[in-house]
N, C-alpha and C positions, 0 to 999 in steps of 0.2 A: 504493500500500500504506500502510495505517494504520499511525504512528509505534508503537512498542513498548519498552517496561520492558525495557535489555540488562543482561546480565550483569553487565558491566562496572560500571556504574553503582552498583554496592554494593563495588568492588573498593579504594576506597580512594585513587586517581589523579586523573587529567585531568577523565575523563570525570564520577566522580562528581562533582566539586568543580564540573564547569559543571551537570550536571543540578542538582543542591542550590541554586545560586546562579541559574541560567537559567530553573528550569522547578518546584521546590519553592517555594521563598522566592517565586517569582512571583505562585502560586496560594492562599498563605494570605498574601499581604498581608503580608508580615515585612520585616524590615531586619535586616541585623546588630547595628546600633548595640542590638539589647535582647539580643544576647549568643548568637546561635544559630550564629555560629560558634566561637564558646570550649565547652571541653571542660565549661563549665556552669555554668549562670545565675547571676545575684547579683540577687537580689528585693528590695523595701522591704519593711524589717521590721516586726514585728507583735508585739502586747504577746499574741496568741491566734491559734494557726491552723488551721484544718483540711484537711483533704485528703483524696485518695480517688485510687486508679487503678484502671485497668477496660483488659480486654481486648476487643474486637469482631470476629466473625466470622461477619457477619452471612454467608445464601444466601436467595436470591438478593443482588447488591449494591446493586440499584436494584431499589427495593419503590413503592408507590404514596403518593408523601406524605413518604419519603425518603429516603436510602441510608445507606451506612456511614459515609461521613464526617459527614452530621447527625447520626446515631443517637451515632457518636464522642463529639464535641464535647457533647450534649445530655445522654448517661451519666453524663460524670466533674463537668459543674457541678451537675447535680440532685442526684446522690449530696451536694455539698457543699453544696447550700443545705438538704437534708434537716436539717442540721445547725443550720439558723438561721445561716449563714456567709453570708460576701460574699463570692462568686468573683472570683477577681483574677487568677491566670495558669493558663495551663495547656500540659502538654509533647505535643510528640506524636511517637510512635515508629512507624514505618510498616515492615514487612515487606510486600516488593512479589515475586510472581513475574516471572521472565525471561518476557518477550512481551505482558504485561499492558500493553493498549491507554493509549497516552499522553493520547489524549480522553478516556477512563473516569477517568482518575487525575485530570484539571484538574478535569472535574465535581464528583468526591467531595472533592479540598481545597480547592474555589472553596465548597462547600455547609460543609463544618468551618471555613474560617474567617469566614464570613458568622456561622453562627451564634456564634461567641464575640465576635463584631466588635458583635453585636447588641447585647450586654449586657457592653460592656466589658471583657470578660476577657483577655486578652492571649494570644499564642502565645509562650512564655519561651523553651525549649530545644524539640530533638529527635533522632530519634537513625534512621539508615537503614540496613537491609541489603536485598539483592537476594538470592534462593535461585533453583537450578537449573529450570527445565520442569518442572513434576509434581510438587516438592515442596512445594508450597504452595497454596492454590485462590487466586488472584488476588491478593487481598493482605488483610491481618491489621493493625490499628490499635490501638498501646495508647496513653490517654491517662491524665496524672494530671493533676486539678486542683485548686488550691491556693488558702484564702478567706481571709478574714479573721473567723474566728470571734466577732469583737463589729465587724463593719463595717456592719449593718444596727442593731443593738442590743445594749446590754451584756446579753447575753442567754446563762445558764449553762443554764438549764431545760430543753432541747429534750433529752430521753433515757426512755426507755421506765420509767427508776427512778420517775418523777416520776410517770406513769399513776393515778390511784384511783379510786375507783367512785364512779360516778353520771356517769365523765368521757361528751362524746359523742364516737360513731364517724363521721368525716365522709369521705367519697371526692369526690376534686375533679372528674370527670366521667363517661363514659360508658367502661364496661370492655371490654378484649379485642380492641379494634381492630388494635394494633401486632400480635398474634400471630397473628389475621386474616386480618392484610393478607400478611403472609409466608407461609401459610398458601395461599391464592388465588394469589397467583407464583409458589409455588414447583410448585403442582399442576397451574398452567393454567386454574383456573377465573376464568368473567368475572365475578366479583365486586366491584360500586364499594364497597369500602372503602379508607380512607385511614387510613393508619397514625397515632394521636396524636401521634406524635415532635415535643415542642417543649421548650423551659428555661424551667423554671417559674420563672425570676426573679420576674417580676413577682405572681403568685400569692404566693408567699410571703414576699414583700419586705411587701406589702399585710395581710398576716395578723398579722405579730409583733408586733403590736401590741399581741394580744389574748393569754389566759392558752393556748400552747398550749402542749403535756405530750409530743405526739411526730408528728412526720415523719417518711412512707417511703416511697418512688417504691415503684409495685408492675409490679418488672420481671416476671425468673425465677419461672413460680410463683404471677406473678399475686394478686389480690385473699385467693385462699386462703392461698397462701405468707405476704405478709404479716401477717395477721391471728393466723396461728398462731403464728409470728415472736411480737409483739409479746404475746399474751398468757402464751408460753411464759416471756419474760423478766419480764413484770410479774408475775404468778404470779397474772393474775386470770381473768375468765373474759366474752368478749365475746358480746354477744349483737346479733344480726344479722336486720332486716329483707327479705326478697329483696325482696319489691314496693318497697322505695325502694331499690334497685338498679338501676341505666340497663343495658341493655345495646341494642345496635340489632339490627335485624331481621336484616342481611344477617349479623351476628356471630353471633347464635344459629341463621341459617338453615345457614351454613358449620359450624357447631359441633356441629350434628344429621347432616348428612350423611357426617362423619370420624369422630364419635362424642367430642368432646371437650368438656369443663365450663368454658364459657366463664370462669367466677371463675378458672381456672387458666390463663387464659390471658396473655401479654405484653402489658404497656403500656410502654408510652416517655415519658408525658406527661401522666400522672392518677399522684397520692399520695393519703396516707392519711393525715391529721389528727385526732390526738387533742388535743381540748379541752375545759373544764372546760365544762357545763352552761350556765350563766348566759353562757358567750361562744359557744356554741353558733351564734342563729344570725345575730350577727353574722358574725362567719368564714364563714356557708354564703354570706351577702349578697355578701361579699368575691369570691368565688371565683365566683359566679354571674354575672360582669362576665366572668370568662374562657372560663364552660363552662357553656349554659344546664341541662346533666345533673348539676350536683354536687349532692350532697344527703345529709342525715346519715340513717346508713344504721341505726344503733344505738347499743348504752350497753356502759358496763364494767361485770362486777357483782363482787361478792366471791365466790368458790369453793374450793372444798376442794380442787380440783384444775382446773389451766388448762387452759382448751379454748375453740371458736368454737363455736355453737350459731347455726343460721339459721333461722329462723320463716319459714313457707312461707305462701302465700295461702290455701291450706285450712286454715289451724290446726292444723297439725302441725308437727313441728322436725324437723332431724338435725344431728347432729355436723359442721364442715363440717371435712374433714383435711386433714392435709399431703400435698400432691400428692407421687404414689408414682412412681421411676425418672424419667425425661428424657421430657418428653413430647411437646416438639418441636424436636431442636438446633438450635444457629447460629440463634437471632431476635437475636442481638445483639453 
């Protein structure tokens, strides 16, 4: 019989204090000595920091390309380099169901701490409960991770205030894979897509170089979410090529058959890069090293009122909106 997540194990005792130290700490490569067993961390400080925590729930847990625990770890540092930050530690909080398979759980924190181990970030603190049979689906991941706001560059600029027209619209690669791919597991179809999930460190460690105006992972919501996002706070008005849009075959093919608008669908591992014209397409150069699909998709204009406008291959527009209700839970 395959080992299982007991009860006890979140009870506070014996048992937790060896699973934590026997079989947690094992799997993400930790040690005490940075402080995970004190009631909480003591970090090297920083003249600027940024930060972010996120919750994952992902269904299925193991998708094609990676599961909860990559998608974890890959959430809370992107969100912080979105910022122009240097990720430097990061927490992680695990709600596990009673009977959840102990191979499933090495998997998913052997794949969380790889990825943070990739790009130096550290595991600082974290925090464990165990819930009863049924109240819980498997297990629940929250992480925060914590950057150093001028660790790549003394760099204030990155914020949607800075946006003005004439800036370009770049997207770092090929759309709607991540929600896709969850999409295909979770309905059984045999669809070869591979979820984007990866930490755009290098991506935009490579970019700041240049004059950029704004970074945004385009999770929830997707390319639409985003876009509308950012022109709602800059109060301008984006205007958007679909033929310099990537999207793959099998994406639009699964997206026709469900009936869903691939721009609205999950990534894990493609943002959204506003920069000024003239640094255009250097920065497209940049990112094409990571994702032979990136490519500036449009411009910012001045408007009387903020919206996305997409320019279709016929020569015609629509309005492109904000995706309406939940339109596929748990991708993340």
């Amino acid at each position: 019989m395959q080992k299982q997540v007991l009860l006890s194990y979140g009870g506070g005792g014996d048992e937790m204090n060896e699973f934590l130290n026997n079989f947690i700490l094992k799997h993400i490569h930790a040690d005490n000595s940075q402080g995970l067993s004190e009631d909480a961390a003591v970090c090297d400080g920083f003249s600027k920091i940024a930060f972010s925590t996120d919750s994952f729930v992902l269904d299925p847990i193991f998708i094609n390309g990676a599961n909860i625990g990559k998608i974890a770890a890959c959430g809370s540092i992107n969100d912080v380099l979105m910022m122009g930050a240097k990720p430097k530690y990061l927490t992680l909080g695990l709600i596990l169901e009673e009977g959840f398979l102990l191979d499933d759980l090495a998997k998913i924190l052997n794949d969380l701490s790889n990825t943070a181990k990739e790009f130096e970030v550290g595991i600082k603190c974290g925090d464990l409960k165990v819930v009863p049979k049924g109240k819980a689906d498997k297990i629940y991941i929250n992480t925060t991770c914590i950057g150093d706001a001028n660790g790549f560059i003394n760099n204030n600029k990155i914020s949607t205030k800075n946006i003005k027209e004439g800036d370009a619209i770049i997207v770092s690669g090929d759309l709607g894979r991540h929600g896709a791919c969850v999409m295909a597991a979770r309905f059984g179809f045999n669809y070869d897509i591979i979820s984007d999930a990866k930490c755009l460190y290098n991506e935009v460690k490579d970019i700041l170089k240049y004059d950029i105006k704004c970074l945004r992972d385009a999770t929830r919501g997707g390319l639409s979410s985003v876009l509308n996002e950012l022109a709602k706070s800059s109060g301008l008005e984006f205007i958007i090529n679909e033929s310099d849009i990537s999207i793959s075959d099998g994406v639009l093919g699964l997206c026709e058959l469900l009936g869903f608008d691939a721009l609205e669908l999950a990534n894990e591992g493609t943002f959204v890069c506003i920069c000024s014209k003239e640094d255009a397409q250097n920065v497209l150069k940049e990112l094409k090293k990571y994702n032979d699909f990136a490519n500036i998709i449009g411009v910012v204009h001045k408007s009387k009122s903020p919206s996305v406008k997409l320019n279709n291959s016929y020569g015609g527009s629509r309005i492109l909106q904000m995706p309406k209700g939940e339109l596929l839970p748990r991708i993340c």
